[in-house]
Every structure is written in structure tokens, then in C-alpha cells.
C-alpha positions as CSV (number, residue, x, y, z in Angstrom):
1,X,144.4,138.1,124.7
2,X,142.4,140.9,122.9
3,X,138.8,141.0,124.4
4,X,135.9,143.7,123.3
5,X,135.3,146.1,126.5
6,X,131.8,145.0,127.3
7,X,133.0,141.2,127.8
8,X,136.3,142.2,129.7
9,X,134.6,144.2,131.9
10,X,131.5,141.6,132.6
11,X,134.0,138.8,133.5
12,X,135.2,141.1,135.5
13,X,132.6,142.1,137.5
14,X,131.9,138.5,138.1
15,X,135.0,137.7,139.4
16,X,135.4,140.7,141.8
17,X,136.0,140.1,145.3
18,X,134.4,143.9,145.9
19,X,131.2,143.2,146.2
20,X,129.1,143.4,149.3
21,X,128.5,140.3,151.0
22,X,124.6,140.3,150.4
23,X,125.3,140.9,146.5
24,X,128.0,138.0,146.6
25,X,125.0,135.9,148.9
26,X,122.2,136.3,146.1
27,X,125.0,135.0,143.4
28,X,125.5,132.0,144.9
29,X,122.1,131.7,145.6
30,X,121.1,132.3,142.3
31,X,123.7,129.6,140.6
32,X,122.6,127.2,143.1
33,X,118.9,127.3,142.1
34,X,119.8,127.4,138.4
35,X,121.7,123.7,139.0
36,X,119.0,123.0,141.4
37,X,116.4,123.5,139.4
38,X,118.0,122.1,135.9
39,X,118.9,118.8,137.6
40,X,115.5,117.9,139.3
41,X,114.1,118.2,135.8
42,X,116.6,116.3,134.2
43,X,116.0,113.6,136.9
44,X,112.3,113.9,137.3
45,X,111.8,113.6,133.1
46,X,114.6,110.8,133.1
47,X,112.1,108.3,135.8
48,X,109.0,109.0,134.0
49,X,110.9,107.9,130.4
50,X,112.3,105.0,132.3
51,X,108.3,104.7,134.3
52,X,106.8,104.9,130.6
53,X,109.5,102.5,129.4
54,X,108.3,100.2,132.1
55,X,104.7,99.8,132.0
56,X,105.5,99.3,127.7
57,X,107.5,96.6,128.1
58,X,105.0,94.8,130.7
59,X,102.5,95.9,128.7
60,X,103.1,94.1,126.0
61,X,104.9,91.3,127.2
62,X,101.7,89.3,126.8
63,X,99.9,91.8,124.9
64,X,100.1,92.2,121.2
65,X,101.9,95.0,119.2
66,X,98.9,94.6,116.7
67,X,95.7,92.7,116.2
68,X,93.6,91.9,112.6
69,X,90.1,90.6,114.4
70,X,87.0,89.4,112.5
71,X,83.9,89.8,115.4
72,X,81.6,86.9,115.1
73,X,81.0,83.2,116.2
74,X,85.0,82.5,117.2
75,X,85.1,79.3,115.3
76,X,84.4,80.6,111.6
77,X,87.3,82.9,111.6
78,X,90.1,81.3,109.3
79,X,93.0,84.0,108.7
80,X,95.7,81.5,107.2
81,X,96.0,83.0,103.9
82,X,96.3,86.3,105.2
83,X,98.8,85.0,107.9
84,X,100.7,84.1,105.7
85,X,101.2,87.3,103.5
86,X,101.3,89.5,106.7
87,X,104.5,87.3,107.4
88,X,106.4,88.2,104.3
89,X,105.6,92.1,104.9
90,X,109.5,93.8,106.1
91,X,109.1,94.4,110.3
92,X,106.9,91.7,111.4
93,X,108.4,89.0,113.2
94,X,105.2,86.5,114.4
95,X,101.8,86.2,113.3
96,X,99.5,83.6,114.7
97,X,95.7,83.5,115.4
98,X,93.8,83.6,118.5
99,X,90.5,84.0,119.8
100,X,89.4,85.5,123.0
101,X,86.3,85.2,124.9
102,X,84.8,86.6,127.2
103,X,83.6,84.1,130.4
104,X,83.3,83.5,134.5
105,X,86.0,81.6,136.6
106,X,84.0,79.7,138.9
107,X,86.0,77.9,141.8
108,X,83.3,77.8,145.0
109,X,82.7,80.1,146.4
110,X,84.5,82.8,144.3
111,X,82.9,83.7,140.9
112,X,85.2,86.2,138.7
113,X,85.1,87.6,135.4
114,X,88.1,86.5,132.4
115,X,88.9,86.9,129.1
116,X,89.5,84.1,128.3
117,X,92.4,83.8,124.9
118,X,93.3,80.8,123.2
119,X,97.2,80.4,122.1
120,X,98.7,78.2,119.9
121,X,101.9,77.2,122.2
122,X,104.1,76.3,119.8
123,X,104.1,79.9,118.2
124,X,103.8,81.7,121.1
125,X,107.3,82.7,121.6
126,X,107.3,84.1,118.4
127,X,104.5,86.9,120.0
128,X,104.8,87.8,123.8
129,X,106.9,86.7,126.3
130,X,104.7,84.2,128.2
131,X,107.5,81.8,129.0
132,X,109.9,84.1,131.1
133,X,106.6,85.3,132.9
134,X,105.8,81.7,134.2
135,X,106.1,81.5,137.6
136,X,104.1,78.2,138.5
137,X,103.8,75.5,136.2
138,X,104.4,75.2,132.6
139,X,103.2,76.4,128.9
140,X,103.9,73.2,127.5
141,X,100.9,71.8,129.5
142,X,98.5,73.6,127.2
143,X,98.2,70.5,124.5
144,X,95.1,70.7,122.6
145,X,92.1,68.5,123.6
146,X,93.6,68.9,128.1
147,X,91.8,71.5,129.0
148,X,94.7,73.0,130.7
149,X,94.5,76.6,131.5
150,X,96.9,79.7,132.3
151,X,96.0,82.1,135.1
152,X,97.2,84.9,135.7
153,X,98.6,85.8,139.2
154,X,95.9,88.1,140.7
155,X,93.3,86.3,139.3
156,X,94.7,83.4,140.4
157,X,95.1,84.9,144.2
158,X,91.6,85.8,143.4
159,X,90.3,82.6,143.0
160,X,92.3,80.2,145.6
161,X,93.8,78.6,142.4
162,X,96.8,76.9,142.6
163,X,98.7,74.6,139.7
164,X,96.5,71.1,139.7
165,X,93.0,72.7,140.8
166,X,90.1,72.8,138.9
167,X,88.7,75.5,137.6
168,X,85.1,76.0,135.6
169,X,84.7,78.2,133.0
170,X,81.3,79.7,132.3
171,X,80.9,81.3,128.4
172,X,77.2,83.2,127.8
173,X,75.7,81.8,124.5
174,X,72.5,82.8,123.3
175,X,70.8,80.6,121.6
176,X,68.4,81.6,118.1
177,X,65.2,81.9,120.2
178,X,67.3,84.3,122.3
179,X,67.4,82.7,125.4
180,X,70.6,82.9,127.6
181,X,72.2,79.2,127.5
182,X,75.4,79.2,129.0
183,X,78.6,76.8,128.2
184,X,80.4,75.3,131.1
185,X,83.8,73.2,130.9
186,X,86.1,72.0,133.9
187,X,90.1,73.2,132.8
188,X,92.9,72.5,135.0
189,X,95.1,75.6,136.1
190,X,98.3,74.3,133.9
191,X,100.8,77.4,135.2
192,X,100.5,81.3,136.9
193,X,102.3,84.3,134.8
194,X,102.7,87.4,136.3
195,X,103.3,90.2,133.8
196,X,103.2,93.1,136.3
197,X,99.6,95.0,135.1
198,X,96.8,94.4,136.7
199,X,94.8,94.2,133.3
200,X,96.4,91.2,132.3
201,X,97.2,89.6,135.8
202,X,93.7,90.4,137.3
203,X,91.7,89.4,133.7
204,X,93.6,87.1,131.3
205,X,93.6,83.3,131.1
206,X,94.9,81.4,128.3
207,X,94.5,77.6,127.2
208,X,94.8,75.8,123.9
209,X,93.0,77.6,120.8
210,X,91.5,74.1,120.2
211,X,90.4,74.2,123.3
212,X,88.9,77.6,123.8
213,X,87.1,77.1,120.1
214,X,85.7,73.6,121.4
215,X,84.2,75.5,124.8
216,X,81.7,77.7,123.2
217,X,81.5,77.2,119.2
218,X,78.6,79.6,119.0
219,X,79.7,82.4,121.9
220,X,80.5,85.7,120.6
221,X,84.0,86.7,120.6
222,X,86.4,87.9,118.6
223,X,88.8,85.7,116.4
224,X,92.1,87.1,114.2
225,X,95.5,87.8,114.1
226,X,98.6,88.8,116.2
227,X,101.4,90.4,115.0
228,X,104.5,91.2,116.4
229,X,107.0,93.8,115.1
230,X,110.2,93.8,115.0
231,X,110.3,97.2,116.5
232,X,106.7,97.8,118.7
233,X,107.9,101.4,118.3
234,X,107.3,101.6,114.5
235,X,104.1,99.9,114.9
236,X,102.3,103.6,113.3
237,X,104.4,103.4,110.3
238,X,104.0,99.8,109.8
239,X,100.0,99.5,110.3
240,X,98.9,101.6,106.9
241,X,100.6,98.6,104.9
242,X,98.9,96.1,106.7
243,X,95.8,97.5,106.5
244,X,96.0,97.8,102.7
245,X,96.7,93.6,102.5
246,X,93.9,93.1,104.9
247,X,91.7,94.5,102.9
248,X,88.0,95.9,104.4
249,X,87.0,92.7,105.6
250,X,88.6,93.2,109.3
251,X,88.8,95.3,112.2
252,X,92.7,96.6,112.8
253,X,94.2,98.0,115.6
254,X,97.7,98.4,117.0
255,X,98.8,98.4,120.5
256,X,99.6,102.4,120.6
257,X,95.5,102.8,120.3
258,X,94.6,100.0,122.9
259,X,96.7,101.8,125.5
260,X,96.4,105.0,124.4
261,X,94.9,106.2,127.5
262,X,98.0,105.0,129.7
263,X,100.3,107.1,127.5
264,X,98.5,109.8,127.3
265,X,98.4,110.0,130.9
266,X,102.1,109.9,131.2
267,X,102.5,112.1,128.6
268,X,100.4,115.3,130.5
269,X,102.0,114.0,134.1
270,X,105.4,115.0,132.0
271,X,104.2,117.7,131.1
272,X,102.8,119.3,134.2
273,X,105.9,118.1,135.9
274,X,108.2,119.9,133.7
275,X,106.2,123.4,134.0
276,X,106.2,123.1,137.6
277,X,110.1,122.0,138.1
278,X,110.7,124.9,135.1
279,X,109.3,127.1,138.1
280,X,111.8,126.6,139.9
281,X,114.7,127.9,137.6
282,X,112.3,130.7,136.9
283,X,112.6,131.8,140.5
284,X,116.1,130.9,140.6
285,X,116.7,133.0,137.4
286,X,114.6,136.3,139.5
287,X,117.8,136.3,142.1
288,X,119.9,136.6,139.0
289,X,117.4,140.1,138.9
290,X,117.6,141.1,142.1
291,X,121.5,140.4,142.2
292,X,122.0,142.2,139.0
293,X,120.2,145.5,140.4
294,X,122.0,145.2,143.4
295,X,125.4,145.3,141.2
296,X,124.4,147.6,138.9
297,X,123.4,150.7,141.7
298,X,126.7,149.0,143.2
299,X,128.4,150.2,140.3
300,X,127.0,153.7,139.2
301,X,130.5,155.0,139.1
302,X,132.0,152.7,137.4
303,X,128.7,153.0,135.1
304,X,129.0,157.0,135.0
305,X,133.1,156.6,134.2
306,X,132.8,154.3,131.0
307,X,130.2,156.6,129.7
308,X,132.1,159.7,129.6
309,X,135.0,158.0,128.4
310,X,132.5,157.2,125.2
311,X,131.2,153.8,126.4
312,X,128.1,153.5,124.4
313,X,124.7,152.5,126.2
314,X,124.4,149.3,124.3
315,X,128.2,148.7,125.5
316,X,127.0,148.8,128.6
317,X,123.7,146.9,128.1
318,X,126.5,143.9,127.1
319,X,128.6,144.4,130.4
320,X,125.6,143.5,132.7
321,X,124.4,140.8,130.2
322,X,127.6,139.2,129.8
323,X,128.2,138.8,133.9
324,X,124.0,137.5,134.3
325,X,124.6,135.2,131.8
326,X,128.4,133.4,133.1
327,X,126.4,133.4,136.1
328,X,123.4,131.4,135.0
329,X,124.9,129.7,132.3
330,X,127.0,128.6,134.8
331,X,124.4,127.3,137.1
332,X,122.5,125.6,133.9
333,X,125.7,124.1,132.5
334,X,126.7,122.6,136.6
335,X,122.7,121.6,136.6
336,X,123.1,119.1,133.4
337,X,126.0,117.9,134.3
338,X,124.5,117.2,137.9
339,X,120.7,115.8,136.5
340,X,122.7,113.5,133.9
341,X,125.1,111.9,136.6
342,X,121.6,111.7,138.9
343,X,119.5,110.3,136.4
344,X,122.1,107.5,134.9
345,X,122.5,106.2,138.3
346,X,119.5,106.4,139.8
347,X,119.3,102.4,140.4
348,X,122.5,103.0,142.3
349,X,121.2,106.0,144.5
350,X,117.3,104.6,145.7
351,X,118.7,101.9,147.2
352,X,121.2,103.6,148.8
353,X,118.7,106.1,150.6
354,X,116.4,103.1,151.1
355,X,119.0,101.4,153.2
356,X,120.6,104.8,154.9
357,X,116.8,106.2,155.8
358,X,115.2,102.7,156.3
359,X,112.2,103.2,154.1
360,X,110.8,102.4,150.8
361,X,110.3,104.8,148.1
362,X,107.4,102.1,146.0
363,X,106.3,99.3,148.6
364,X,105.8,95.9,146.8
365,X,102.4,95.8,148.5
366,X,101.0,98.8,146.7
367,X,103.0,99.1,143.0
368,X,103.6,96.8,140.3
369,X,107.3,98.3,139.8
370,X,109.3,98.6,142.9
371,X,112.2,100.0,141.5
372,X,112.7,103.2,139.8
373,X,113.5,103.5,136.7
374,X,115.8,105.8,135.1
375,X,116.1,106.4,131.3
376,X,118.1,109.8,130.2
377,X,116.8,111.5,126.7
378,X,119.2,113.6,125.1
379,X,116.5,115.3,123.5
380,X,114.8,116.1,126.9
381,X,118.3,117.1,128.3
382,X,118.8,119.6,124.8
383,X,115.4,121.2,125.7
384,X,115.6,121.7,129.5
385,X,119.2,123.1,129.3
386,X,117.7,125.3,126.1
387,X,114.7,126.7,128.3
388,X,117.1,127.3,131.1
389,X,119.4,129.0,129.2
390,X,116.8,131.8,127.7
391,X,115.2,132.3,131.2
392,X,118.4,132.7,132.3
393,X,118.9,135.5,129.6
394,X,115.3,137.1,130.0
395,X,116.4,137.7,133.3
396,X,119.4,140.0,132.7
397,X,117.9,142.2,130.7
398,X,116.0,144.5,133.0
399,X,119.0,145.3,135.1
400,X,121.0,145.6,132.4
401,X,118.8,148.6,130.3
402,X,118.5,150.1,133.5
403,X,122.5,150.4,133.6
404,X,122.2,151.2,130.2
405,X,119.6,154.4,130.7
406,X,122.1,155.7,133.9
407,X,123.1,159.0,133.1
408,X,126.7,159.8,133.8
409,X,125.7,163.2,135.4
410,X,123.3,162.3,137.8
411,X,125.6,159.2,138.9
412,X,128.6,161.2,139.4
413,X,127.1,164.6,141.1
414,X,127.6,163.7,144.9
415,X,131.3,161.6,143.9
């Protein structure tokens, strides 16, 4: 089959059995840390999408993917009207109201502070996912008027609470001469949830909105709305339409500005990780350098002949070009295929190592999540293989203008 020179003679350099062992050495070398290098990134990027993935869902299995609050005495708020239009808007799947305090668990001799949220059971499903996250206990104990309360399980730990023990809650009130006058009420500890974040396991209770309303009429809180979306993703495009049926009257916020801080810290760990692990493809692709000098001073004559037979210097820039690149597209094409089959079965491959080294990559007594998780983007896969490909090319091209600017005289003098 017809080839152009420049590309016949590349692949044919590449797969020449002529070269000196140290050039043949560096190749390898090189290809190696191409696929190397592309695979950890692919990997590395894949757990921290699957690790971001994670703390979202946990995050808002109790949490809410957007919240209309009126500030103010808890009791006054009365949303129904506006429940009831949010519910017709196209994505949202659950509205109810709430009302969250905040107060003091007091079980002698431990003392610890709460937010304190009343639920309406019966729509609760329709919101979070309190009912899978039950571990003690039950929801449907939170009837209005029992004072029966939901812990969650740090808090409980905290406390000594177990299902069946009392448990006083303490709400600051100040009264209109502006003297501190705290409400106190005995609940019941009705059921533990574990959600897996210490901001709602170590800090949230929940009981009957009757109930919370009743403690503390007069407490400062805040009262509202929860929404839930059909996609928690969307939540951005969603909000602006909301906020127009709302009105002015209310403060509205969506669960991508609450935790804005965790995914913004996720977001600049990716992206310091993905410099760093690009490093290594960078160094990877400066073997490609040293091996394509090596080949070209190898190949002066050869160089020196195809210019006097009327090779052109760009011809020969393409020669060297063509045989850096097969070599680190090579390596960067082996490196994807590598970091996907890594990253899609990385659930498969940590517990293997756990078991064959005997040791524990996340120990369940210092992380939430114990198990990595893995969750492959194409478009992160698109980009890595991308960046890899150009530094793969920006690394040929020194060598090859230098074969380029040889001058047939010079190389062929002493031959």
C-alpha cells in the first residue's frame, strides 16, 4: 500500500531492531510512563467523581435539595399556599414545611448542642431518605402531641442515648424585657439514623413539627419550605423559577450554596491532583526527547542520504515526528485503555489488595466511607488522553528540527 516517505520511513524506524540497546531501553521506558502516567489520572479523577458522588448523596439523604425559609418566631410561618403552587412547578417532586431550631440535649451529665427540625412523617418520604437510614427504632413513632424524638448516631453515642431514654431539650427564648428564659421539654429518643456526615449525625434531631412548634412558640428559628427535585443536579436551573413564585417575602437557598464549601474543596483537590499526576506524563514524554536525540545522531546517515536524494527538511521534520508520536500515542492510547479497566473495577481491586496485603486502605474508625468509590467520566477520560496526546507531540519536536537542520555534508564527511 502507497505510503508518503516521511510516514514509511518513521514506522520504520520504530520498528527497527537496529537500534542500540540504551535507545531501545529509553523507548520502552518512555511508553511505559506515558500508560503509567495516563492511567493513574484516569483512576485518581475516577475515585474523587465516585468520592464527590458519595458525600452528595449522604449529603442530602436527609438534607434538602432546596429550602424557602421565613426567619422569625417558628410558629407564625404558614407556607400552604405557596406549597401548593411550588408543587405544580415541572421538577419538583416533595414540598412540605419544617421548622428547625436551635437547642441543648441534656441527658446528665452530658450537655450538647442540636438543631433541632420538625418533620411532618407522613410526607417525609417524599423529601430525604430518613427511612432506609433508621437503624434503631422507628419514624412512625414521631406522632404529633408524643414527644418522640430522632437522634442521630453520633449525637446519640454522644449522649448515652439509646431508643426508650429520655432526653431534655433546652430552646433559649428571650423574653420582651430581654431576659434569657429558656424552654425545657422531656422527648423520648423514638429511633437513631446514621446518614454518614458528621453534620447531620453529630447535630440533627428531628421530632413531630407539632411538637417542635409546641416546645418553644416564641424561640427564634427559622420556618419554610423543602423541596425536592427530581434531579438535585438541576437544582441551579430550577431555582430562578421558584424564586420568581416566591416572591420577595422569603429567603431561598439551594443545596449547591449550603455545601458549597465541600465541593469546592473537591473541586481544587481535583485539580491539584490532575497537575501533579499530568507531571508525570510530562517526564514520561522528556524520554520520548532524550530517546528521539539518541535516534536521530543514531541516524545521521541515513539523515544525510535522504537529503541528497532531495528529501526536503520538513520531510524529514515528519519522519522523527511520526516515530515520537506511534511511540507516545502508543503509550497514551495503552494508558486509557489501562485507567478505564482500573477505574470501572476498582470495587473489585481494593478489596482484593486489602485481603492479599492485610490492611485497610479507609479504616471504619477514622472515615465515614470505607469503600472506594469509582465513577469513570468520559469527559475527564477525553481531556486526560487529549493533554497527553499534545505533550506527547510537544515533545518530538525538538529532536525532530534538529534532524531537520542536519546538513548532509557535515554528516557524511568522515562516512
Amino acid at each position: 500500500m502507497f505510503q508518503p516517505l516521511s510516514v514509511f520511513v518513521g514506522l520504520r524506524y520504530v520498528r527497527s531492531r537496529q537500534h542500540k540497546f540504551f535507545v531501545s531501553l529509553i523507548t520502552w521506558v518512555s511508553l511505559a510512563g506515558v500508560s503509567t502516567g495516563v492511567a493513574a489520572l484516569i483512576v485518581v479523577l475516577s475515585v474523587m467523581n465516585g468520592l464527590g458522588g458519595e458525600l452528595r448523596t449522604r449529603l442530602l439523604s436527609l438534607g434538602d435539595h432546596a429550602r424557602i425559609v421565613q426567619s422569625g418566631p417558628a410558629a407564625k410561618a404558614d407556607s400552604s399556599a405557596l406549597a401548593v403552587k411550588l408543587r405544580a412547578l415541572p421538577g419538583i417532586t416533595g414540598v412540605a414545611p419544617y421548622t428547625e431550631l436551635q437547642a441543648l440535649a441534656v441527658r446528665a451529665p452530658e450537655m450538647y448542642p442540636l438543631t433541632l427540625r420538625g418533620i411532618e412523617p407522613a410526607t417525609e418520604a417524599q423529601l430525604s431518605d430518613l427511612s432506609t437510614l433508621i437503624d434503631e427504632g422507628t419514624q412512625a413513632a414521631l406522632r404529633p402531641g408524643s414527644n418522640a424524638l430522632l437522634l442521630g448516631r453520633v449525637l446519640a453515642d454522644q449522649l448515652g442515648a439509646r431508643v426508650g431514654a429520655p432526653l431534655t431539650i433546652m430552646v433559649p427564648v428571650i423574653d420582651a424585657n430581654g431576659i434569657p428564659e429558656p424552654q425545657e421539654r422531656e422527648f423520648v429518643v423514638a429511633g437513631i439514623f446514621e446518614a454518614g456526615i458528621q453534620d447531620l449525625d453529630g447535630t440533627l434531631a428531628m421530632a413531630n413539627l407539632a411538637d417542635v412548634r409546641a416546645l418553644a412558640p416564641q424561640a427564634e428559628g427559622v420556618s419554610g419550605l423543602r423541596l425536592r427535585f427530581t434531579d438535585p443536579l438541576a437544582a441551579p436551573q430550577i431555582m430562578p423559577a421558584v424564586r420568581a413564585l416566591a416572591g420577595s417575602g422569603y429567603l431561598i437557598r439551594d443545596w449547591t450554596q449550603d455545601n458549597a464549601s465541600y465541593f469546592r474543596a473537591i473541586r481544587i483537590e481535583k485539580t491539584m491532583m490532575s497537575l501533579i499526576l499530568l507531571l508525570i506524563v510530562g517526564v514520561a514524554a522528556s524520554n520520548i526527547v532524550a530517546m528521539l536525540m539518541m535516534v536521530v545522531n543514531d541516524k545521521r546517515t541515513d539523515i544525510a542520504i535522504l537529503r541528497t536524494l532531495g528529501a526536503s527538511p520538513p520531510r524529514v521534520l515528519a519522519v522523527f515526528i511520526i516515530q515520537g508520536l506511534v511511540i507516545g500515542w502508543a503509550g497514551v492510547l495503552s494508558g486509557v485503555a489501562l485507567g478505564v479497566v482500573l477505574a470501572t473495577n476498582v470495587t473489585r481491586i481494593v478489596p482484593f489488595l486489602e485481603r492479599l496485603f492485610r490492611f485497610q486502605f479507609l479504616d471504619s474508625d477514622v472515615y465515614y466511607i470505607t469503600q472506594l468509590p469509582s465513577d469513570p467520566h468520559l469527559r475527564d477520560i477525553v481531556w486526560i488522553g487529549v493533554a497527553a496526546l499534545l505533550l506527547t507531540l510537544v515533545a518530538t519536536l525538538y529532536p525532530a528540527l534538529r534532524a531537520s537542520r542536519t546538513s548532509p555534508a557535515d554528516a557524511l564527511r568522515y562516512e
